[in-house]
N, C-alpha and C positions, 0 to 999 in steps of 0.2 A: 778881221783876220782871214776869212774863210768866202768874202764874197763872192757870189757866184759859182763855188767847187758844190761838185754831186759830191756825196756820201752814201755809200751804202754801210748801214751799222747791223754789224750780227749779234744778235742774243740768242747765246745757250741758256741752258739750267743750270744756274747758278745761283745761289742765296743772294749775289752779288749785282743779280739781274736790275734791284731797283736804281744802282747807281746808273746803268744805264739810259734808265727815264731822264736822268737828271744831264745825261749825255749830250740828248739828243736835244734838249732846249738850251744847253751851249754852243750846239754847233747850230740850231737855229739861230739863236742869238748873235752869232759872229757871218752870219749871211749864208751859211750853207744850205741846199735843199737835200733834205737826209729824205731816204727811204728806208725803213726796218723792215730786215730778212728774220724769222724769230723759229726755233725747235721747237715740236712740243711739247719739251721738257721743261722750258723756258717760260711757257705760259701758265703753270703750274705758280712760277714766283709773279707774275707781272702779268695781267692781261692786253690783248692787242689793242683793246681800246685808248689806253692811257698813250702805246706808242702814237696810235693814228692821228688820236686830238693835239699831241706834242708835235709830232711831223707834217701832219696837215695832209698827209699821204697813206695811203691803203700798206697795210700791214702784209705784206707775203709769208708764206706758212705753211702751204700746201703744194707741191708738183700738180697739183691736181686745179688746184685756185684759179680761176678766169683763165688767160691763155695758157696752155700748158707748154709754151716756148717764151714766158717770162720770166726763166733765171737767165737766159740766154740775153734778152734785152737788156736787162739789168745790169750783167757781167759787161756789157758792151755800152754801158750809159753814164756809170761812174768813172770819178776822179781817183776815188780811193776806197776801198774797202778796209773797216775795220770792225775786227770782231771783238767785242767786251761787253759782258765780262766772255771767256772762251773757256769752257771746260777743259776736262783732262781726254772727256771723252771725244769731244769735239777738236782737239788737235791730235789725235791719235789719226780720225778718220780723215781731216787734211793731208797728213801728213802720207798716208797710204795711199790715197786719190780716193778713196772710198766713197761714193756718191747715192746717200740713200734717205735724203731730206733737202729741203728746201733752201737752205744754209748751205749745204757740203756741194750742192748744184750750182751755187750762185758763184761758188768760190772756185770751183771747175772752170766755171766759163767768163771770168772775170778778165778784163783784159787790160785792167788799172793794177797800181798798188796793191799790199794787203800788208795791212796793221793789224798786231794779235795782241792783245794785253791778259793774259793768264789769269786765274782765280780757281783757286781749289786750297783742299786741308793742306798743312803744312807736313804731313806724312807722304800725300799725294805728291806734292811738287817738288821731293827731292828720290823720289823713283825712278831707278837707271832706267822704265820704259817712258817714263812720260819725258825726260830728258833728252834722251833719244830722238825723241818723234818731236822736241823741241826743236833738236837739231838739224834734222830732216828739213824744216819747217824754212828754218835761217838758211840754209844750204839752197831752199829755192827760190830768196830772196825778200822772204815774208820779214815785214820788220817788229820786231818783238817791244812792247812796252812793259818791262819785267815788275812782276808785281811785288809787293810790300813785305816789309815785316810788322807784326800786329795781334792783336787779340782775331781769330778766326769765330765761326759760327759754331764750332765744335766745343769752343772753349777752350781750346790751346790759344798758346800765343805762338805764331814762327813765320816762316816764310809764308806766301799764296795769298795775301790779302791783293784782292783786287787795286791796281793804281786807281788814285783820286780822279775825278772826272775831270778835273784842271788842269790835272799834269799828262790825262791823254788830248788833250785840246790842245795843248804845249809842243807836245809831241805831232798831232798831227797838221798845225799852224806849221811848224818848223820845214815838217817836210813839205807839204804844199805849197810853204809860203817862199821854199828853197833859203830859208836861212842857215837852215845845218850846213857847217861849215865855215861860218864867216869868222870862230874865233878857230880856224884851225892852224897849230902852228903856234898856237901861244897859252905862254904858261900864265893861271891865275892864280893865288893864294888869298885863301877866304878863311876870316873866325866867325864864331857863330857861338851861341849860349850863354849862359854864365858861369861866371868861378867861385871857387868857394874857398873861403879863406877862414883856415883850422882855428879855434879854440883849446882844443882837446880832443883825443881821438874820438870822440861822438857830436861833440859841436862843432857847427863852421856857420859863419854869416855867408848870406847867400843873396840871390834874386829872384824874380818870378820868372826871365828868361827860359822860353823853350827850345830857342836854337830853330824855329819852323823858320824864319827868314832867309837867315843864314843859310840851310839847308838845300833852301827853293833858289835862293842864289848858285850855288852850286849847282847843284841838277841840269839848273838853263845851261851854266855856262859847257858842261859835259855834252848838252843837246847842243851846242852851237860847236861842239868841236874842240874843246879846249884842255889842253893837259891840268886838273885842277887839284891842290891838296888843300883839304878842310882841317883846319884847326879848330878843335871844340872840344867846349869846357863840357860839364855833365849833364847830358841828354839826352833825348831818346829817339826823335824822328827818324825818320828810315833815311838811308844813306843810300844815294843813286849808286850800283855799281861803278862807274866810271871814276869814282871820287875817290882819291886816296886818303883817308881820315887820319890823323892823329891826334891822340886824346890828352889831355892835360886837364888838371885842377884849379890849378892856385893862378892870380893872376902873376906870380911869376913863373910859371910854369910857362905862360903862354906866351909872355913877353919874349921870353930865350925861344919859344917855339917859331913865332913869327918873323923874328928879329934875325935870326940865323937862317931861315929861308929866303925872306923879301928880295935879296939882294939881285936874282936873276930871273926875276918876275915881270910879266907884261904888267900884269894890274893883281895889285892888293886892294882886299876891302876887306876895313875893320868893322862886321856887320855884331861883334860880341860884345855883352854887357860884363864889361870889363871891373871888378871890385875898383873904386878911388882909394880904399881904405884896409888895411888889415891889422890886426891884433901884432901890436907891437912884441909879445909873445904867446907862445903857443907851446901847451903845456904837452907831456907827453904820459901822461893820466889822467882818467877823467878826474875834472874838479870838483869836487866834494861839496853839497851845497851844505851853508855855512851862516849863523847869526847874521842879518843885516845884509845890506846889498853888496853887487860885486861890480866894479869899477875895472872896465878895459881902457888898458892904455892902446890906440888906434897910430898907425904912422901909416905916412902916403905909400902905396905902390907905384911902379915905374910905369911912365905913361908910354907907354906901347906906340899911338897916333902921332905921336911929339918923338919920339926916336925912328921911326918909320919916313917922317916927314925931313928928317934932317941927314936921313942916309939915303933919301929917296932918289936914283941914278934918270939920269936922261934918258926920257922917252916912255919912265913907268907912269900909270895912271893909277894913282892914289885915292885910292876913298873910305870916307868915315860914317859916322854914322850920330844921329844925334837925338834923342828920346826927351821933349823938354817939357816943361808944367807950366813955364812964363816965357814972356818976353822971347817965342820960339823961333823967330826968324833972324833975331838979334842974335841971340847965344849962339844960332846954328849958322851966320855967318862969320861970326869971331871965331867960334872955334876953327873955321875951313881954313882962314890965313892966319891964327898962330901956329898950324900945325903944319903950313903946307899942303893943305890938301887940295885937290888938282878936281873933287864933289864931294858934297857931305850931302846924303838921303836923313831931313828932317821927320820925324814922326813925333805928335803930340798925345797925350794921356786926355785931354781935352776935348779929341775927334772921339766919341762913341767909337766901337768897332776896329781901333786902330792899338798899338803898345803889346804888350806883353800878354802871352796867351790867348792868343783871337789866331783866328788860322785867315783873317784879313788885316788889311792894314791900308793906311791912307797917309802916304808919304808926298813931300815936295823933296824935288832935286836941285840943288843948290851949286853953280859951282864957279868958279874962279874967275872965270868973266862978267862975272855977278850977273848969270841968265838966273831964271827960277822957273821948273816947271813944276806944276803942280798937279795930282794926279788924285782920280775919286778913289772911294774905298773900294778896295778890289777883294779877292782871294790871296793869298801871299806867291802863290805860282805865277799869277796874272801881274804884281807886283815885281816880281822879277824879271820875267819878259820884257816888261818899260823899261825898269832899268839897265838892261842890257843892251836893249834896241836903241838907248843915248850913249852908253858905253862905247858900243862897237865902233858907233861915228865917229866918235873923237878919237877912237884906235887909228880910221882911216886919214886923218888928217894929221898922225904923229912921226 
């Protein structure tokens, strides 16, 4: 993704500092030659050794460090600068031009991009100053990778969690790579998690779905430009801003949710683990437990991919999704043509590391002209990017 691009990677002081070790041997990994600018704050969490041996390049740190007109080379060497994790305090002094470390020089004199991905307490990061100096920041063209919602190091949970090192990779692939853009202009509708189908107001049958697919689905297609609304059932991953969510429970809930949208949609994909089955009633007290067993009467719910498939208008691209334990390429071709679906992304329980709660997954793409690709176990960000990158194609040929 990144061959051949300079990078220069900035670390502040941040708890947040070690994801960026983990940064920098993904942008090795995808062909980038990174250089690390680092605070001294920053060395405090991470030493410059761990960056040097990951980068294979001398750590900068000092104005003072070998030539003292090497922020200036630096600033004029790189494709792209991106800072993560980026303090509160470290976008404060961008934002003012303040120039009084080795970091806030490099970024003075930078005469590429500059990507900022935020990290701080969730107290911190909703402060009309550091907002502010947010804004400042955007106003000078700095492009922002807005950080998480999450358990923080303070022990809160709220906004300021640093973005995943996969989805600044995503982000910084996208713009280098000039894909941002290519869904722009079109609208997508995407489900995502599972449903839950009531017993009693404290029981409901459910699944182990976490909705990260789905989610990372989304995301991309927001990074690529795309007007998108996420439908999902009950879950908790972080919702890209750009994503308009609507939440629902029950797989009827979500049937009427996507079935009433689809209709003026570029591309639907059914990425949700959808109940087959719900408790033919559903009490409205808890049920009392009781001598002997208790016997639920189950009836089918309405099949969402089979209603989708049979309203599905000229020129939308259709996709499902298929989670199998046998016969996997079998079931995940038959379901693609009795539903109509235009791909269906196969994942097995059977692949280690892939299905239900894993923050990777190892899918094949399957679709109407009976192609098949197949793709290794990746991250779920990195999972999405493929499938979007076969998506976009067949947008261009409709």
């Amino acid at each position: 993704m990144l061959s051949g691009k300079k990078i220069i990677l900035g670390v502040t002081g941040s708890i947040a500092a070690y994801k960026a070790a983990l940064l920098v041997r993904l942008f090795v990994k995808h062909g980038a030659e990174v250089r690390v600018v680092m605070t001294d704050a920053a060395t405090h969490f991470v030493g410059e050794l761990t960056f040097s041996n990951l980068s294979q390049q001398p750590v900068f740190r000092g104005l003072w460090d070998g030539e003292w007109t090497e922020h200036v080379h630096l600033g004029a060497w790189a494709d792209l600068m991106v800072v993560a994790p980026a303090s509160a305090n470290t976008i404060a002094k961008m934002s003012q031009g303040i120039c009084d470390n080795a970091l806030t020089a490099v970024y003075l004199a930078a005469k590429c991009p500059v990507m900022v991905a935020p990290a701080m307490d969730a107290d911190m990061s909703i402060h009309p100053a550091y907002l502010r100096n947010l804004r400042l920041l955007q106003e000078d063209g700095v492009k922002i990778v807005d950080s998480g919602i999450g358990f923080l190091a303070s022990g809160l949970h709220g906004k300021g969690r640093l973005a995943e090192p996969e989805e600044i990779l995503a982000a910084v692939a996208d713009f280098l790579g000039g894909t941002e853009g290519q869904l722009s202009g079109r609208k997508v509708l995407i489900s995502a998690g599972p449903t839950r189908e009531r017993i009693d107001p404290v029981r409901f049958l459910t699944n182990p779905s976490t909705g990260t697919m789905g989610y990372a689905i989304a995301a991309e297609a927001v990074r690529l430009g795309a007007e998108v609304t996420l439908i999902s059932g009950p879950c908790n991953p972080s919702v890209d801003p750009g994503v308009a969510p609507v939440y629902v429970e029950s797989a009827a809930e979500m049937f009427e949710a996507m079935v009433e949208r689809a209709g003026d949609q570029d591309v639907v994909i059914m990425s949700a683990a959808v109940a087959d089955y719900t408790p033919k009633r559903s009490y409205d007290h808890k049920v009392k437990k009781q001598p002997g067993d208790l016997q639920l009467t189950m009836t089918r719910t309405r099949d969402i991919l089979h209603q989708l498939g049979q309203q599905k208008p000229t020129g939308q691209l259709l996709v499902g999704f298929a989670l199998e334990t046998q016969d996997a390429l079998a079931n995940a071709r038959g379901k693609l043509e009795r539903k109509n679906l235009d791909f269906i992304v196969l994942n097995t329980l059977a692949d280690a590391g892939a299905g239900f709660g894993t923050k990777t997954n190892k899918v094949t793409l399957l679709s109407r002209d009976g192609n098949e690709v197949a793709f290794p176990l990746k991250d779920k960000t990195e999972v999405a990017r493929d499938l979007w990158e076969h998506l976009t194609q067949s947008l261009k040929t409709t």
